[in-house]
N, C-alpha and C positions, 0 to 999 in steps of 0.2 A: 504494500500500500504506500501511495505517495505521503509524504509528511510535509503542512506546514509551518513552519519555526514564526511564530510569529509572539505577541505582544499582548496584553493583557487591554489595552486601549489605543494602540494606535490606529488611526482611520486605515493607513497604507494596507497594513496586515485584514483589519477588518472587511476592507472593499474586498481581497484576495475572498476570505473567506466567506463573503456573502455569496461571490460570483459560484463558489462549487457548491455552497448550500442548494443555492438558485436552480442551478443547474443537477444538482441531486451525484456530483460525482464523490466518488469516496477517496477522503483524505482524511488523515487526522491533521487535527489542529492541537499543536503542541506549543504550551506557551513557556514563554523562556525569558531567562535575566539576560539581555544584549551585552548587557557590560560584563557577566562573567565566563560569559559563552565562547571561550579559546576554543571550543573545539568549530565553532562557527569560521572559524577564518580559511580554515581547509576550503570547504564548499562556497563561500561567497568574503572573498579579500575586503570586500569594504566593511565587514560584520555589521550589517544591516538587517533587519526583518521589512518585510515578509522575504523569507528564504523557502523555495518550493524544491523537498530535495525528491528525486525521483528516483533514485536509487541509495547504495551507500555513498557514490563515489561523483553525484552527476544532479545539480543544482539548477534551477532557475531564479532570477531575479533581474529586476525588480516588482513590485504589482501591479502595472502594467502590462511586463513580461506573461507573469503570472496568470492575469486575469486572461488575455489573448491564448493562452495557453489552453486553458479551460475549455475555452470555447471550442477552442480545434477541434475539441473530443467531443463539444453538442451543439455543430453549428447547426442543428435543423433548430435550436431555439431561441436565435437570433438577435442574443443578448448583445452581443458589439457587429454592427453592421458594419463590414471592414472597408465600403467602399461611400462610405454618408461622411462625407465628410467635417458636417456640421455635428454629428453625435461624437467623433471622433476629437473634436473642438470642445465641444462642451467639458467633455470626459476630463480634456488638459487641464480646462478651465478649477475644473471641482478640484484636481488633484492639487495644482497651484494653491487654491484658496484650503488647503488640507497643509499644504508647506507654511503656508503666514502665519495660519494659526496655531500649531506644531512649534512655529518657529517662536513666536508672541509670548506659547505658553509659557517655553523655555526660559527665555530669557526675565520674564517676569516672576520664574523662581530663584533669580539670584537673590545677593542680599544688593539694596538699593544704590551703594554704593558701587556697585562692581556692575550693575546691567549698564548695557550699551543701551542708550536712549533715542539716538537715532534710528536704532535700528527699530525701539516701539512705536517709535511716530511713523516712520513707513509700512509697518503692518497695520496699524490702526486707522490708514489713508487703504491700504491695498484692499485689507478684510471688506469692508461695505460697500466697494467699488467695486468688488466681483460682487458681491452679495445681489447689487442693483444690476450687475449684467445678467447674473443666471434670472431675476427675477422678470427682466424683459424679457426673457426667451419664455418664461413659466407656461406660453401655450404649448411648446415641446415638450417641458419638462413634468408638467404635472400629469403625469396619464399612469394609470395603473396598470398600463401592461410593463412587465417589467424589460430594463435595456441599462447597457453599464450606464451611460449620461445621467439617468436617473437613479441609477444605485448609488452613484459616487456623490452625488447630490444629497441623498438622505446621510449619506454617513458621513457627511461635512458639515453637515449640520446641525448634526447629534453630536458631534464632536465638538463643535462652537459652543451648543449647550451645556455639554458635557465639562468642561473646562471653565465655562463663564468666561465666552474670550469678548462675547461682542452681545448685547443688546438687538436681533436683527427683526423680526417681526413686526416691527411697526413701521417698517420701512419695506417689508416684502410679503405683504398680507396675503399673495397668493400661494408662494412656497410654504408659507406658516401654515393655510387651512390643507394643502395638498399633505405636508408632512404627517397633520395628525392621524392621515387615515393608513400614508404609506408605512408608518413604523409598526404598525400590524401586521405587515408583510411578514410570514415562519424564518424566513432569513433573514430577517433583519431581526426578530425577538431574539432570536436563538443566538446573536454575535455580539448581543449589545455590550459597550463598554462600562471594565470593573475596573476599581484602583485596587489591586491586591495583589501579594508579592506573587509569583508562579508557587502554585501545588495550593494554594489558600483556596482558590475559586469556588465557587459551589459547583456539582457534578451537573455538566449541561448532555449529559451522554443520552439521557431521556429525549431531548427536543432533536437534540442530532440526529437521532435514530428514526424519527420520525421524518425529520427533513431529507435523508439520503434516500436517494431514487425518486423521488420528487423535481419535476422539472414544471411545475404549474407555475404560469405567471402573475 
């Protein structure tokens, strides 16, 4: 079975592992400490997650790699349309705005003295300013049939939430009523983000088990 090394809350890791939930292929999701993970540097030199290893000896990455990956093995459900160019934009767009705030959070755990301040006043310029592009597209985006543009969209915005990076709902009132109903999605319940060290998590083996072999949209 494929394994992937991924993260307790990162969006990157998570979109990976919506896309196979989605898709119903079997992997495990194995979550892991990035920072103590030496054995991670054999299969992926940048010791990154999401790490998709396929065998003992034979990795993929990034999640994007990853997510594309997925698909090869269920393109009759037409989760990334490889040739739309605009879903393949959008897709960039979510992951971008997944980097700001990733990056946002980060920096906003230092101690005050030591964060780079420039670098919060340009994500706090960049965050709303995709937030207002994806919300101008929200006739693409808000549809229940499921497609990564809109996977990658819920899980960047659960992520926003998740962190308290940005206040965005009154500013994007169609993504805010689309989200409440998309986070009922079984892969999206089944991924959602925890803060808790790896092996703490509560047993999601129950909803997994439900969601593999499942390709409903």
């Amino acid at each position: 079975m494929m394994t992937l090394l991924n993260g307790p809350n990162t969006p990157f890791g998570r979109l990976a592992w919506v896309t196979a939930l989605q898709l119903g292929i079997e992997v495990e999701n194995r979550v892991i400490d990035v920072y103590s993970a030496g054995f991670l540097d054999a299969l992926n030199p940048l010791r990154q997650i999401p790490t998709l290893v396929l065998d003992g000896n034979h990795a993929l990455f990034d999640s994007r790699v990853i997510c594309t990956y997925f698909h090869s093995l269920r393109p009759e459900a037409e989760i990334i349309p490889m040739s739309d160019w605009a879903v393949q934009t959008r897709w960039s767009l979510a992951v971008g705005l997944m980097e700001a705030s990733v990056a946002r959070t980060m920096e906003m755990r230092r101690q005050a003295s030591e964060r780079n301040t420039p670098a919060v006043a340009k994500h706090d310029q960049r965050i709303p300013r995709v937030i207002a592009a994806l919300e101008a597209q929200a006739e693409e985006i808000c549809d229940g049939r499921a497609r990564i543009d809109r996977l990658a969209t819920a899980v960047v915005l659960e992520y926003i939430d998740f962190r308290g990076v940005i206040d965005w709902r009154d500013t994007a009132p169609r993504l805010a009523r689309w989200l409440e109903n998309e986070t009922t999605r079984p892969s999206l319940m089944a991924s959602r983000p925890y803060d808790v060290l790896p092996g703490a998590a509560g047993d999601r083996s129950t909803l997994r088990s439900q969601m593999l072999g499942s390709t409903s949209s």
